[in-house]
C-alpha positions in Angstrom: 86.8 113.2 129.1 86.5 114.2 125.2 88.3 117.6 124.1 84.6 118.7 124.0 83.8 117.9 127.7 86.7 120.3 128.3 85.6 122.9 126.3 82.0 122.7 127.3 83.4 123.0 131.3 85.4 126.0 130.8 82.5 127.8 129.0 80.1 126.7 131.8 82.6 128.1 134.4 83.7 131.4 132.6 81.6 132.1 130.2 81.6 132.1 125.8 84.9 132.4 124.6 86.1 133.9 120.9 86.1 131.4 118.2 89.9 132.5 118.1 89.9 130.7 121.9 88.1 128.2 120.4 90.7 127.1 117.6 93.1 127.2 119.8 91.5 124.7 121.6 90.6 122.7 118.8 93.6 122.3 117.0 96.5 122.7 119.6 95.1 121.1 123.0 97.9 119.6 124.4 96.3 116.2 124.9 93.2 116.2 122.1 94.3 118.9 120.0 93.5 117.7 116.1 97.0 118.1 115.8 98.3 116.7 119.1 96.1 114.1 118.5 97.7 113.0 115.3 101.6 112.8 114.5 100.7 114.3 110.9 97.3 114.2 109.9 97.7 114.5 106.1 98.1 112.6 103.2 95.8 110.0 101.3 93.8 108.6 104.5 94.1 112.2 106.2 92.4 115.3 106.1 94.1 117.3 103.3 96.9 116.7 101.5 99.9 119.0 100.8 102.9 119.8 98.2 105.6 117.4 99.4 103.4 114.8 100.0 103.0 114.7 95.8 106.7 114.0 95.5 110.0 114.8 96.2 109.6 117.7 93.6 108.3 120.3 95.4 111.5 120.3 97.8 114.2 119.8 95.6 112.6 123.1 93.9 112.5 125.3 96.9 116.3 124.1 97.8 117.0 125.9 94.7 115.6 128.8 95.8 117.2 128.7 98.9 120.7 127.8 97.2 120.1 131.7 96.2 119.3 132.6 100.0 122.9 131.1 101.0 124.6 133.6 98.2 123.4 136.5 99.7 124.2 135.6 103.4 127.9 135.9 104.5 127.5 133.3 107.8 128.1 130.2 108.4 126.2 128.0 109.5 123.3 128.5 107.1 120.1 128.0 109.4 117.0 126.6 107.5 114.5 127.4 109.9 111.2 124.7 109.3 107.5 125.3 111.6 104.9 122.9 110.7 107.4 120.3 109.8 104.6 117.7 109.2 106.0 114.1 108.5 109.7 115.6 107.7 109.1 115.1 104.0 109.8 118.3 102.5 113.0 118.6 104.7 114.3 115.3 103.5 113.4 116.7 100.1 115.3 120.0 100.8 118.0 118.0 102.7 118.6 115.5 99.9 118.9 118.6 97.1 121.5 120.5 99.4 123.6 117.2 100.0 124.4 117.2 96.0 125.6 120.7 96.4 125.6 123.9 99.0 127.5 126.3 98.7 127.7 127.0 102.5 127.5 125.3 105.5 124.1 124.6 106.8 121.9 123.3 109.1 118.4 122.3 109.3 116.4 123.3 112.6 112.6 122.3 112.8 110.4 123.8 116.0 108.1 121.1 116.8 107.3 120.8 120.4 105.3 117.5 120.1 107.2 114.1 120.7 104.8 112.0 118.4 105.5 114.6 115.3 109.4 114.3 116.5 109.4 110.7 116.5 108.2 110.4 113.0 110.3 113.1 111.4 113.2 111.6 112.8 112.4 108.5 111.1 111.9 110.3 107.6 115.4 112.3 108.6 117.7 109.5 109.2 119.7 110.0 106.8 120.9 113.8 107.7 120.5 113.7 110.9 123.9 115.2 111.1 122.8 118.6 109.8 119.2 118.7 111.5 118.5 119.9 115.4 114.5 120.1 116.6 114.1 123.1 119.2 110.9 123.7 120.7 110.8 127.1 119.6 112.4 130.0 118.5 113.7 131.2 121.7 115.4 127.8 122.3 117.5 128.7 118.6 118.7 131.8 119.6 119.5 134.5 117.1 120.6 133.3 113.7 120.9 133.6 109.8 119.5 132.2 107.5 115.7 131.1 106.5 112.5 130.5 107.5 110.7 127.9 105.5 106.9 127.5 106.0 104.3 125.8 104.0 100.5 125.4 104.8 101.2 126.7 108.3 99.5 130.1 108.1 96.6 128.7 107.3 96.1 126.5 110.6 96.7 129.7 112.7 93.4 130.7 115.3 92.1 133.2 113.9 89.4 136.4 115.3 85.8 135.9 112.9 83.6 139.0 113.3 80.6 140.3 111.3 79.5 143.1 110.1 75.6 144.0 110.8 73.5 147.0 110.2 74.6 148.2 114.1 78.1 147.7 113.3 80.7 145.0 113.7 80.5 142.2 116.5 82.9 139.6 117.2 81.9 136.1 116.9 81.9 133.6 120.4 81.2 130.0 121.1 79.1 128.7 123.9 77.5 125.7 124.6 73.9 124.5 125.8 73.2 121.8 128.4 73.7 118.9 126.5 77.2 120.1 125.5 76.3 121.4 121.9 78.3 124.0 120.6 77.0 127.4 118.6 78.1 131.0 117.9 77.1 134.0 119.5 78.1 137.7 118.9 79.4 140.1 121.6 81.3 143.4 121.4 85.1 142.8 119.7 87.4 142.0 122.6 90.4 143.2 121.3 91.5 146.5 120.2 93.8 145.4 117.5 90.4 143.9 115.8 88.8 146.7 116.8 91.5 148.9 115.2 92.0 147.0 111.9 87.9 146.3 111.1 87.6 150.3 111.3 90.4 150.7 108.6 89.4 147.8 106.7 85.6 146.6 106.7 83.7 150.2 107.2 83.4 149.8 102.9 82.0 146.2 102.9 78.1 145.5 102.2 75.9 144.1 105.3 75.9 141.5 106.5 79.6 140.5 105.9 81.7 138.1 107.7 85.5 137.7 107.3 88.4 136.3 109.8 91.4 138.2 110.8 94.5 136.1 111.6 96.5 138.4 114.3 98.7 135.5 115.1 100.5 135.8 112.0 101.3 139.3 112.8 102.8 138.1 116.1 104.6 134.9 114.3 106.5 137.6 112.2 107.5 139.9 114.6 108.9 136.7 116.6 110.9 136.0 113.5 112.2 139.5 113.3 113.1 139.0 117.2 115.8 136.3 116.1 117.0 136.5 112.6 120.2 138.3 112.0 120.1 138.5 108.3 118.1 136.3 106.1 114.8 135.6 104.1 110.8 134.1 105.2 109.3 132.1 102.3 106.2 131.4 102.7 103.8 128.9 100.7 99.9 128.7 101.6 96.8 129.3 99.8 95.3 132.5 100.2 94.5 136.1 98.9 95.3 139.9 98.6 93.7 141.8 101.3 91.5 143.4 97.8 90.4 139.3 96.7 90.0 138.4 100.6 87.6 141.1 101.0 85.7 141.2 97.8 81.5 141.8 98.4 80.9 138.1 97.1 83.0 136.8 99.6 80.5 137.5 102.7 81.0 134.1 104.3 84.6 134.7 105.0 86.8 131.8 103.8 86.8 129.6 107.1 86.3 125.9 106.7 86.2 122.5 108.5 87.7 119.3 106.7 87.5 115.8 107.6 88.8 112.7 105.7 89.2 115.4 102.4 85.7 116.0 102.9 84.4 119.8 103.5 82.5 120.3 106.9 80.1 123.7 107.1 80.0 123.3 111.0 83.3 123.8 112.4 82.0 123.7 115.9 81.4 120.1 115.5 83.5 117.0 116.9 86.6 119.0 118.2 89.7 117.7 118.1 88.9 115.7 115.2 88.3 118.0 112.6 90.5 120.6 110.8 90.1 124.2 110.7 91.3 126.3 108.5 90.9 129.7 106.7 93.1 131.2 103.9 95.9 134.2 104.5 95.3 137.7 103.5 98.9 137.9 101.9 98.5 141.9 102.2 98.5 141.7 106.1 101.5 139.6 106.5 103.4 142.0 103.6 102.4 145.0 105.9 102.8 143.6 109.4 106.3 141.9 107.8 107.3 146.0 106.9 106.4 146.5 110.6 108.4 144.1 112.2 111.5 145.4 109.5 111.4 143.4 106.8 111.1 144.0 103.2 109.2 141.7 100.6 110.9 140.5 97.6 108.0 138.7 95.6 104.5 137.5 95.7 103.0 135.0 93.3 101.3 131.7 92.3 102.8 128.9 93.1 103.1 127.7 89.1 104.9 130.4 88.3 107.2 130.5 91.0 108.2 126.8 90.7 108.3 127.3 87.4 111.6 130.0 87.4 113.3 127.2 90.1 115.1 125.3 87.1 111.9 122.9 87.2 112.6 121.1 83.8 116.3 120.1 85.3 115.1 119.3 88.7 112.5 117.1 87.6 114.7 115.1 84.8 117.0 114.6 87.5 114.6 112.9 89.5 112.8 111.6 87.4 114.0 110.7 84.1 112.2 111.3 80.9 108.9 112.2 81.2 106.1 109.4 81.1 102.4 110.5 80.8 102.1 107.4 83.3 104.9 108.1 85.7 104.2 109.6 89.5 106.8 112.4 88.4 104.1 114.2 86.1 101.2 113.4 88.7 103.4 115.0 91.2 103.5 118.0 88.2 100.2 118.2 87.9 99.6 118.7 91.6 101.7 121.4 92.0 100.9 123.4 88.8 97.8 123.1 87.1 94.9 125.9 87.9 92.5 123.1 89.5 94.7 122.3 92.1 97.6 123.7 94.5 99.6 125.7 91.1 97.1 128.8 91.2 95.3 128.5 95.0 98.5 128.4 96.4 100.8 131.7 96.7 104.5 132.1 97.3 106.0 135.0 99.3 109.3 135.8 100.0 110.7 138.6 102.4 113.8 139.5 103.8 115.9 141.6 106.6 119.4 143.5 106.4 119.7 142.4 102.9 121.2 145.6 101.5 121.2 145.0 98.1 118.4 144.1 95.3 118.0 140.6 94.8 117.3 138.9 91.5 115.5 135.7 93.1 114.5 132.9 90.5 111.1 132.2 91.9 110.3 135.6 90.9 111.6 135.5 87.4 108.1 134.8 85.2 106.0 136.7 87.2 105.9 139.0 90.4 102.8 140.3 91.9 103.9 142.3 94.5 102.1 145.4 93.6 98.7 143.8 94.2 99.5 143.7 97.7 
C-alpha cells in the first residue's frame, strides 16, 4: 500500500482533510513520509540542496557566531541544540570549528527521532561523538542553556493555505475521487487561530488571494521557550517580512513542490516522494518569539550576516589562498551571491533572559530588524 492508498482511505472514511493534514502526511508519515522515506534527501541527486552541503564554510561561520552565544551564557555545559540535522554536516562543521577553540564547555544535542537519519549522522559525527547526544525531542533534553540552531527547517513545516474570494476567506482541503486522484476544495477555516490571524492580516489584500500560514512555527517556539533557561534561536531559511510575504503580486502564495531540483506546480501529486515547501513570514516568528518571551536581536540576509562572521579568516583557514578554480570560492558563491542562497536566505537571531544588549557579529554590516 503506497503513502497515497493511505491517504486516499482515510479521506474516504472521514472525509477532506486541510492541506496542513495533508503535509503532514506527506512529508512526516512514519513509514512513507518523503522524509521518513529518505535518510536525507538533499544534495546533488536530491531534491534541493542546502548551505552546508556547499562546504565546510557555512559551519565554521556560524560557530563563530555561536562562540559569541557562549560569552554571554554563564553555564556550563553549553548546549547546541540542532532540529533538522540532515546528514550531520553542518554539526561536524560547527563541531570541528569549536574543537580548535571554545571557550566553554559544550555539547551538541540533535532531536532526530528517525533511526535511518541517526545512523548516518552518526557516521558523519564520528569523530566528536564525545560531545554529541541525539534525543528524540525536546522534552527528552530537559531544560537547558544554550542554543538552538536551525537551518531550512521552517520551511518544511505543514502549513494552513486559505483564499481569499469575493465571499470572504475559505480554507483550502484535499479530497480524492474514485480512482485515488487527489485535488483541493474550499470549506469554512477550521481553526480559530486562522480564523483570528486572516481577519488581522488579509482583510487589505486584492481578490482572489491565496497565502499559507505556518502555525506550527508558532508552536515550535513556544516549545523552545518551555525548555531553554537562558540562551539564543538562530535561525537560517529563505523567506519574507510579513509586508514582502503579503505583497498584491504575490496572490499564489509561495508554496511549492520539488523533485530531483526540478519545480512541481501540483503538490498533491505522488506523495511521499515529493517535497513541499513554502517560505517563512519572518514577522510571525519575531512576534509569536515576543509571545513566547523572547527578544530578537537581528534579522538579515544571509551575505551580510556571514559576511560580519570573520569570513575572510575562516575561509583562508580552510582553504588557503583563494583560487578562482578551487571548491572554497564555489562554496562562496553559493552562500553569497544575490542568485543563489546569499540574498533568498535570511538570518534571525533571538534570545531569552539575556539582560544586557548584545553586540553580535552577524549583525555588524547590516540589521533589518525594523522591517519586521
Amino acid at each position: 500500500m503506497s503513502l497515497g492508498d493511505i491517504i486516499a482511505r482515510h479521506i474516504r472514511k472521514h472525509g477532506p482533510i486541510t492541506f496542513r493534514r495533508y503535509m503532514e502526511m506527506a512529508l512526516y508519515h512514519e513509514k512513507f513520509g518523503y522524509y521518513s522515506g529518505y535518510a536525507f534527501p538533499g544534495g546533488e541527486k536530491g531534491d534541493f540542496l542546502t548551505a552546508p552541503q556547499a562546504g565546510r564554510l557555512f559551519g565554521y561561520l556560524l560557530a563563530n557566531q555561536i562562540r559569541e552565544f557562549m560569552n554571554h551564557i554563564d553555564h556550563e555545559p553549553f548546549t547546541i541544540v540542532e532540529m533538522g540535522a540532515g546528514s550531520g554536516a553542518m554539526a561536524s562543521d560547527i563541531l570541528g570549528s569549536l574543537a580548535s577553540s571554545s571557550p566553554v564547555k559544550y555539547r551538541y544535542a540533535i532531536i532526530e527521532p528517525r533511526r535511518r537519519a541517526r545512523d548516518l549522522q552518526k557516521d558523519t559525527l564520528a569523530d566528536f561523538m564525545h560531545h554529541v547526544l541525539w534525543v528524540d525531542s525536546l522534552r527528552e533534553l530537559g531544560p537547558f542553556f544554550g542554543c538552538v540552531v536551525s537551518n531550512e527547517l521552517l520551511d518544511a513545516f505543514p502549513v494552513t493555505v486559505v483564499q481569499k474570494g469575493e465571499s470572504g476567506v475559505s480554507e483550502i482541503f484535499v479530497d480524492t475521487d474514485e480512482s485515488g486522484v487527489f485535488s483541493e476544495v474550499s470549506g469554512a477555516i477550521s481553526d480559530s487561530f486562522v480564523s483570528q490571524y486572516c481577519e488581522r492580516y488579509l482583510n487589505n489584500l486584492p481578490v482572489p488571494y491565496r497565502t499559507e500560514i505556518n502555525r506550527e512555527m508558532r508552536d515550535w517556539v513556544f516549545e523552545i521557550a518551555d525548555f531553554m533557561e537562558t540562551g539564543f534561536i538562530l535561525t537560517v531559511d529563505y523567506g519574507y517580512t510579513r509586508d514582502e510575504y503579503l505583497l498584491p503580486h504575490r496572490n499564489r502564495g509561495t508554496l511549492m513542490g520539488y523533485y530531483q531540483n526540478q519545480p512541481v506546480d501540483d503538490v498533491l501529486q505522488y506523495p511521499g516522494l515529493i517535497d513541499i515547501t513554502c517560505h517563512v513570514n519572518f514577522s510571525d516568528l519575531h512576534e509569536w518569539g515576543r509571545e513566547a518571551g523572547f527578544e530578537t536581536c537581528g534579522y538579515t540576509r544571509q551575505n551580510a550576516f556571514l559576511a560580519g562572521l570573520d569570513f575572510e579568516d575562516t575561509f583562508q583557514r580552510l582553504y588557503g589562498k583563494v583560487d578562482p578554480f578551487s571548491p572554497g570560492l564555489a562554496a562562496v558563491k553559493t552562500l553569497i551571491m544575490p542568485g543563489a542562497m546569499g540574498e533568498s536566505h535570511k538570518v534571525m537571531i533571538q534570545r531569552k533572559n539575556i539582560s544586557v544588549d548584545v553586540d553580535l557579529s552577524g549583525f555588524r554590516f547590516s540589521n533589518n530588524l525594523k522591517a519586521l
